[in-house]
Legacy VTK file of the C-alpha trace (Angstrom):
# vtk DataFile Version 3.0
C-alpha trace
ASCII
DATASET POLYDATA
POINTS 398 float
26.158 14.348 58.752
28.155 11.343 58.836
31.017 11.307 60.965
32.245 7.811 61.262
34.320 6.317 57.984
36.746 3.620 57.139
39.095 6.065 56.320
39.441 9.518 56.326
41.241 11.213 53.495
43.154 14.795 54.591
43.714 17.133 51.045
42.260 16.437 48.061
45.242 17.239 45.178
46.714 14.474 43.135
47.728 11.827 46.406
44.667 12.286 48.604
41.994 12.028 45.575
43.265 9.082 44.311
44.013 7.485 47.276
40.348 8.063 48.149
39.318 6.843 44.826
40.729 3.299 44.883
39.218 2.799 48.729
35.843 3.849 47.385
36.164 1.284 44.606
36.665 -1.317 46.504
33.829 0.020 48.772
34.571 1.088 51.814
33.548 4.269 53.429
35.788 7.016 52.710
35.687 10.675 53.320
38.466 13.397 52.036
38.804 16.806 54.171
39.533 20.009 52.156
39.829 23.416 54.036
39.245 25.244 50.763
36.960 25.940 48.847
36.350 23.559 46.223
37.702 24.212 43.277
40.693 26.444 44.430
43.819 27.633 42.829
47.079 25.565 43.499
50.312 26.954 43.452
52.262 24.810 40.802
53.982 24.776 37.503
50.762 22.907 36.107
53.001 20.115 34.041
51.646 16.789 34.261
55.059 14.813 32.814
54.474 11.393 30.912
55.086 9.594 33.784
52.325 10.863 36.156
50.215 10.083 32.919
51.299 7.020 33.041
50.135 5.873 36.753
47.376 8.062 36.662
43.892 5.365 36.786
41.501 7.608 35.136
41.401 10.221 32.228
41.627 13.271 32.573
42.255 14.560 29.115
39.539 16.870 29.301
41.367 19.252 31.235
44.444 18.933 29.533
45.378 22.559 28.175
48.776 21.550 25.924
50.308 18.380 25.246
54.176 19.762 24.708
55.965 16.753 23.202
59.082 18.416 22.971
61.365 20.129 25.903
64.381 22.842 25.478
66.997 23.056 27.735
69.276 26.170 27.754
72.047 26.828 29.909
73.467 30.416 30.157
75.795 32.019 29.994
77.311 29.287 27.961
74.793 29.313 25.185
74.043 26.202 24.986
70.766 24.690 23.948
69.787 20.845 23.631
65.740 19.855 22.633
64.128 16.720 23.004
61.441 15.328 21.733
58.814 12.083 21.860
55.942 10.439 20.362
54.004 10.622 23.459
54.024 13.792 25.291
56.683 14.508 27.610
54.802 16.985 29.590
51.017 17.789 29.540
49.896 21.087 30.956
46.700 21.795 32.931
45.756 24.368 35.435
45.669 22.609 39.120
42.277 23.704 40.449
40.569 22.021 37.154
42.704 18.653 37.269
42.767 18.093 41.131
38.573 18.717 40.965
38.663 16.507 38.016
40.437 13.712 40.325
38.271 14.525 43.462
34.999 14.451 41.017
36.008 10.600 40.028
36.611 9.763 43.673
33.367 11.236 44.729
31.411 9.170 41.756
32.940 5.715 42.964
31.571 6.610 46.637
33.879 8.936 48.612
32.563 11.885 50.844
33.850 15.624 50.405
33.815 17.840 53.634
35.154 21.360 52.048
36.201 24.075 54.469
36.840 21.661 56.828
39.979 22.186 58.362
42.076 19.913 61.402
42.395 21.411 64.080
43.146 18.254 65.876
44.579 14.121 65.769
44.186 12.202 68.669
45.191 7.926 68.211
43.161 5.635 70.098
44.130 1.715 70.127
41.834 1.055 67.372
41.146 4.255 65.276
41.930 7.951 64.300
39.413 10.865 65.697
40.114 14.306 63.639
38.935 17.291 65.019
36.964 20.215 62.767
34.894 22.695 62.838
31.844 20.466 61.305
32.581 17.861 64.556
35.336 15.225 65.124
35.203 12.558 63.043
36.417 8.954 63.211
37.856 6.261 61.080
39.955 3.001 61.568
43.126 4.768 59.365
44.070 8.820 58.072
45.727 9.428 54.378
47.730 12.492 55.265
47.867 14.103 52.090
47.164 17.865 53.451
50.655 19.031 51.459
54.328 20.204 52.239
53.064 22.172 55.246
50.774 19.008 56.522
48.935 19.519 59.775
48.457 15.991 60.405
52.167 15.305 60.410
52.771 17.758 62.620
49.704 16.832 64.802
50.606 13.357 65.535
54.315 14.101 65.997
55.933 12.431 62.858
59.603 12.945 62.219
60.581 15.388 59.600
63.907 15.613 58.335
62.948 16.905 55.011
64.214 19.514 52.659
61.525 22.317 51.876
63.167 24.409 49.254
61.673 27.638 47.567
60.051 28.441 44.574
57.924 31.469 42.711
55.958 31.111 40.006
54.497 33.807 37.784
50.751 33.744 35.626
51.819 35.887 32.882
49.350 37.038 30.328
50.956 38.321 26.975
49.900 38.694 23.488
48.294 35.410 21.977
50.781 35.869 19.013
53.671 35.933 21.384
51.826 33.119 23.625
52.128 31.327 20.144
55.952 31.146 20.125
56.317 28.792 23.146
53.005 26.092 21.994
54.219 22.871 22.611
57.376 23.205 24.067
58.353 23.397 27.662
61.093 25.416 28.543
63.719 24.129 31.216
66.689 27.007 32.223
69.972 26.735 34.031
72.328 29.524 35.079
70.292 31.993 36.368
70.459 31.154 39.815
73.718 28.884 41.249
71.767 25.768 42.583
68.307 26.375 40.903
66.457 26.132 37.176
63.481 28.259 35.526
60.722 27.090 32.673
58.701 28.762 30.941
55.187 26.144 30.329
52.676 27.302 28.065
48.859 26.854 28.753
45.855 27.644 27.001
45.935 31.252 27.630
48.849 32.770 29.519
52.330 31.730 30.117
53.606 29.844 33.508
56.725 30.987 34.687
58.628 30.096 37.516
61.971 29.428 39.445
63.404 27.137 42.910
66.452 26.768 44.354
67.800 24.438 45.886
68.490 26.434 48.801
66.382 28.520 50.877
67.324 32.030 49.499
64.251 33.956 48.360
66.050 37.032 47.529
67.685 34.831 44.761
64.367 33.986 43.534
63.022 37.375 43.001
66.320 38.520 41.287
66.566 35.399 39.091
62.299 35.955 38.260
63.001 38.914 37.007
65.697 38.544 34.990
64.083 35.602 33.811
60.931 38.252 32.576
63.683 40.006 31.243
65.369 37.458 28.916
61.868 36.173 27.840
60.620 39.857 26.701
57.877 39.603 29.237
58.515 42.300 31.726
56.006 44.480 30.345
53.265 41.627 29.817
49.814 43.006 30.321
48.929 40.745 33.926
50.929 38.888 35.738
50.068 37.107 38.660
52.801 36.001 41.608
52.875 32.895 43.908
55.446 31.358 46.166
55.062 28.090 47.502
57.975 25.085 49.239
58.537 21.628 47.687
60.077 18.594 49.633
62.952 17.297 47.791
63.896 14.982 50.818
61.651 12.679 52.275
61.247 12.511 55.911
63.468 10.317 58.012
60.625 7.961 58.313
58.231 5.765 59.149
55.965 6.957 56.296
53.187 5.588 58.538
52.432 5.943 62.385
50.176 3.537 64.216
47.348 4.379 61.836
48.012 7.336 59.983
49.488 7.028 56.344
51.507 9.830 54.873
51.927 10.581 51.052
52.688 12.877 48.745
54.360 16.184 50.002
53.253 15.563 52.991
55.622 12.478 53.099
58.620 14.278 51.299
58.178 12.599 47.664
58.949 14.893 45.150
61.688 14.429 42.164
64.777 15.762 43.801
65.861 16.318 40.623
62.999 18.533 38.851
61.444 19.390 42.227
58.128 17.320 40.640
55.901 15.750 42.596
52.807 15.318 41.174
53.549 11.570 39.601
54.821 10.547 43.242
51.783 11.961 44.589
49.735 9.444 42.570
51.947 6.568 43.122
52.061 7.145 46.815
48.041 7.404 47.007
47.527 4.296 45.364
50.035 2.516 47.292
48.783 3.872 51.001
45.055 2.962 49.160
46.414 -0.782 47.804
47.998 -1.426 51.306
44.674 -0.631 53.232
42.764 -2.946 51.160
45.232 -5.865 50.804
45.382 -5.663 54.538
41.640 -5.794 55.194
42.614 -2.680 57.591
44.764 -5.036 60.224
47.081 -2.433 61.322
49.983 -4.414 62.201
49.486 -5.291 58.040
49.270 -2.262 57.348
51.968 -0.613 58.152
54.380 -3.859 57.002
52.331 -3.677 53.539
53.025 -0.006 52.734
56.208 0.757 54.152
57.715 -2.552 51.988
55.625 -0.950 48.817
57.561 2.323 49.727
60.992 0.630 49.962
60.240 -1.358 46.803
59.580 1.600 44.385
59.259 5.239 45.157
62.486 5.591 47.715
64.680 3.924 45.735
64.284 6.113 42.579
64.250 9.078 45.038
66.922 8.202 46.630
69.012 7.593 43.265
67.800 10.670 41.613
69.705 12.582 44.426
73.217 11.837 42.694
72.001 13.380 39.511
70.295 16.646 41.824
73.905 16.900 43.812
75.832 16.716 39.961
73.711 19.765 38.472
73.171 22.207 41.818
75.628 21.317 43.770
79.203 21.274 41.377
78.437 24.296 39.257
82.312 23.432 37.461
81.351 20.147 36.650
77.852 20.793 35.427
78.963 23.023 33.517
81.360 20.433 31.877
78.697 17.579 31.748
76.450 19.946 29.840
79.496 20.762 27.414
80.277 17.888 26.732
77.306 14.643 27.273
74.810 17.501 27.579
72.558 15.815 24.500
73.269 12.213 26.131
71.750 13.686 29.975
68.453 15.585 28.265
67.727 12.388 26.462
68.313 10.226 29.542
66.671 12.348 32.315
63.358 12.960 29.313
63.306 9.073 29.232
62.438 9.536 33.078
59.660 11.831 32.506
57.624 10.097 29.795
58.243 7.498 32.120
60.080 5.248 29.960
63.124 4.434 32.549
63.722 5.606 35.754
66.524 7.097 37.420
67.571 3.526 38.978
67.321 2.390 34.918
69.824 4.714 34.074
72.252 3.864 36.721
72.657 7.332 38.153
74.701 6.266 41.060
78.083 7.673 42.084
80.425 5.680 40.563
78.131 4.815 37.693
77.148 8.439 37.269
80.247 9.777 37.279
81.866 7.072 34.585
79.488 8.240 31.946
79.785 11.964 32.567
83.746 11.758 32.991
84.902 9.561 30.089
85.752 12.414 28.043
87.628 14.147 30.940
89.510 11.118 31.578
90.704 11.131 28.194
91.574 15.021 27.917
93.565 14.715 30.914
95.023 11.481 30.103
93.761 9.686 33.156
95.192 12.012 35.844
92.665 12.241 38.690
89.604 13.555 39.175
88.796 17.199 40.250
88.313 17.309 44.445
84.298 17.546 43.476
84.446 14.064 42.295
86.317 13.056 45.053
83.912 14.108 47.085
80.379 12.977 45.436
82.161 9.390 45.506
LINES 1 399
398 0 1 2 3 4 5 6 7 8 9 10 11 12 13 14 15 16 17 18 19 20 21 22 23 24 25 26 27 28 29 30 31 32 33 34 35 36 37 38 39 40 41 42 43 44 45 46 47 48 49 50 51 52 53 54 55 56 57 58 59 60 61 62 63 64 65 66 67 68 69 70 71 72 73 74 75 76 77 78 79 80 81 82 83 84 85 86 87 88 89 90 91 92 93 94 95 96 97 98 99 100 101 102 103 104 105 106 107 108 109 110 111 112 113 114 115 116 117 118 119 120 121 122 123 124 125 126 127 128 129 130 131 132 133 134 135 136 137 138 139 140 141 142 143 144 145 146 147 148 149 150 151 152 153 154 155 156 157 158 159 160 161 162 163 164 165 166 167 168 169 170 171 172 173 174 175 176 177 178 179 180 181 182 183 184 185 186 187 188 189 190 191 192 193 194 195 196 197 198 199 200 201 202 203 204 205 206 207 208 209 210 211 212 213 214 215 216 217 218 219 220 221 222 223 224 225 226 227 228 229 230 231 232 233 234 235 236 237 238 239 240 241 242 243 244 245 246 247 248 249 250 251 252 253 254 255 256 257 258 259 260 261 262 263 264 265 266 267 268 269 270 271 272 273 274 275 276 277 278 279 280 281 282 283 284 285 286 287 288 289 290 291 292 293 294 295 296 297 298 299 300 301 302 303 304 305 306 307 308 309 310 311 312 313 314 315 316 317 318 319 320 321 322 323 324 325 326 327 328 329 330 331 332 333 334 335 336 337 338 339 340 341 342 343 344 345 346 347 348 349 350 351 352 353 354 355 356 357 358 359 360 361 362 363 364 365 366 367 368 369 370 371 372 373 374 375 376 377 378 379 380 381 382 383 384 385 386 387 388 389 390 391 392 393 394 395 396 397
């Protein structure tokens, strides 16, 4: 077996597959490092949004369950209810294990190497290259793609800085009645107001219903009491199989670099994920293709390297992240004045924030900064009140 690469890839969902993909199109040696075994289930929602779509290099249509090109928000217990809806679908649904192998099966066909059940155990730096240590051997290459996930070994191996925010989240496989199933085809479901700094949704696949909840902040008995009363309102507590997984998503990136000497983080393992919708699948994608672009471009110089990628970084993916953070502190961290917004531009924010998920606009687009933010979500106020100042939340986002 081979044990000497250009790179070697660690995980192979959505960041490390396509990462791997580009650098075996452009032919160098490339080898991705799964501990499972291929395919295996991955804990997720299973919504591809527009946007992902969008980035995403090859097609994958094939194991695309549901196109829903409209989305429902509710929020309770005020009753109200806004839908939006697009040509293009706003979110696609798919089951993980079938679209990361379809990902990993493209990689492998332009070149790359698979080593399943091949965990790290070990990441040593040398002046010159990367030697990962598994059970098949230690294996070498000039640069590492960290993509090995929320919980990522190599980060933690090589002593990166953290400073991320790993917040909780269930998620149910319910089976129910394919008439009932029926009721929710091409729709996903987004919920507020079960849980204080969280949502719900409710995505339909080909078969069963994917349920789920996350907060905001870490409190899992929250999650459990909102999941059930989240069966509950849906009429699903007695559905015939159900099927329960918990899993963390980074909705703050680390405190940087993204990339040490010569290993590249992305995805999860880097903190990318919408810290709005707690997505991270499109970011995933962008930040493979990006670690993958600044490898090549680079001709694997390190010092190039690591200027190439973090200024890709700083030029696209933290700047929306770090702008979507206003809108995330506006509708989990001021319950009082979500609750207002929703009342009364809550048509006006579904449109905008579904114009970021086809991928249409992006956060920065739509000027969700603080002052910016709060002018379009407070000109009403201003006018009921007749210009008196704004409540101490305001204050404070500002």
């Amino acid at each position: 077996m081979k044990h000497t690469y250009d790179v070697i890839v660690v995980g192979s969902g959505p960041a490390g597959t396509c990462a791997a993909w580009r650098l075996a199109q452009e032919g160098l040696e490339v080898a991705v490092l799964e501990k499972a075994t291929l395919p295996r289930y991955k804990t997720c929602g299973g919504g591809i949004i527009g946007r992902g779509l969008r980035v995403l290099p090859v097609d994958v249509r094939h194991v695309i369950e549901q196109d829903c090109h409209t989305a429902r928000l509710n929020v309770f217990p005020m009753g109200l209810s806004f839908t939006t809806s697009r040509p293009s679908p706003i979110v696609s649904m798919t089951m993980r294990d079938q679209f990361d192998y379809a990902l990993l099966s493209v990689a492998r066909a332009a070149g790359a190497t698979l080593h399943q059940r091949c965990a790290v155990e070990a990441v040593s730096l040398q002046h010159d290259a990367v030697t990962v240590v598994t059970p098949m051997g230690d294996m070498r290459a000039k640069f590492v793609v960290a993509a090995d996930g929320a919980l990522s070994t190599v980060a933690r191996k090589v002593g990166m800085a953290d400073g991320r925010l790993l917040i909780p989240a269930l998620e149910y496989e319910v089976r129910i009645p394919q008439e009932r199933l029926d009721r929710f085809r091409g729709v996903a479901r987004f919920d507020f107001g079960l849980l204080p700094h969280g949502y719900a949704w409710a995505f339909p696949k080909r078969e069963h219903l994917s349920i789920g909840v996350l907060s905001m902040v870490p409190r899992e008995r929250e999650l459990k009491r909102a999941i059930g009363q989240y069966l509950d309102l849906l009429g699903y507590r007695d559905a015939t199989q159900i099927q329960q997984h918990g899993f963390v998503i980074p909705i703050r990136p680390r405190k940087g670099p993204f990339i040490d000497k010569r290993v590249l983080l992305v995805g999860d393992a880097a903190g990318f994920a919408d810290p709005v919708t707690g997505e991270g699948i499109s970011f995933a994608i962008r930040s493979g293709l990006l670690a993958a672009q600044s490898l090549i471009d680079s001709h694997l110089e390190e010092a190039a390297v690591q200027q190439m990628y973090t200024r890709s970084l700083a030029d696209s993916i933290l700047p929306e992240l770090r702008t979507g953070r206003w809108l995330a502190k506006l509708l989990y961290d001021f319950p009082r004045l979500r609750s207002w917004a929703f009342s009364h531009q809550g048509q006006r924010l579904c449109e905008a924030v579904t114009e970021v998920m086809v991928g249409t606009r992006t956060y920065r687009d739509l000027a969700f900064r603080p002052r910016n933010l709060f002018t379009m979500l407070t000109s009403q106020w201003v006018k009921k009140v007749g210009g008196r100042s704004m409540p101490s939340s305001n204050r404070q986002m500002e």
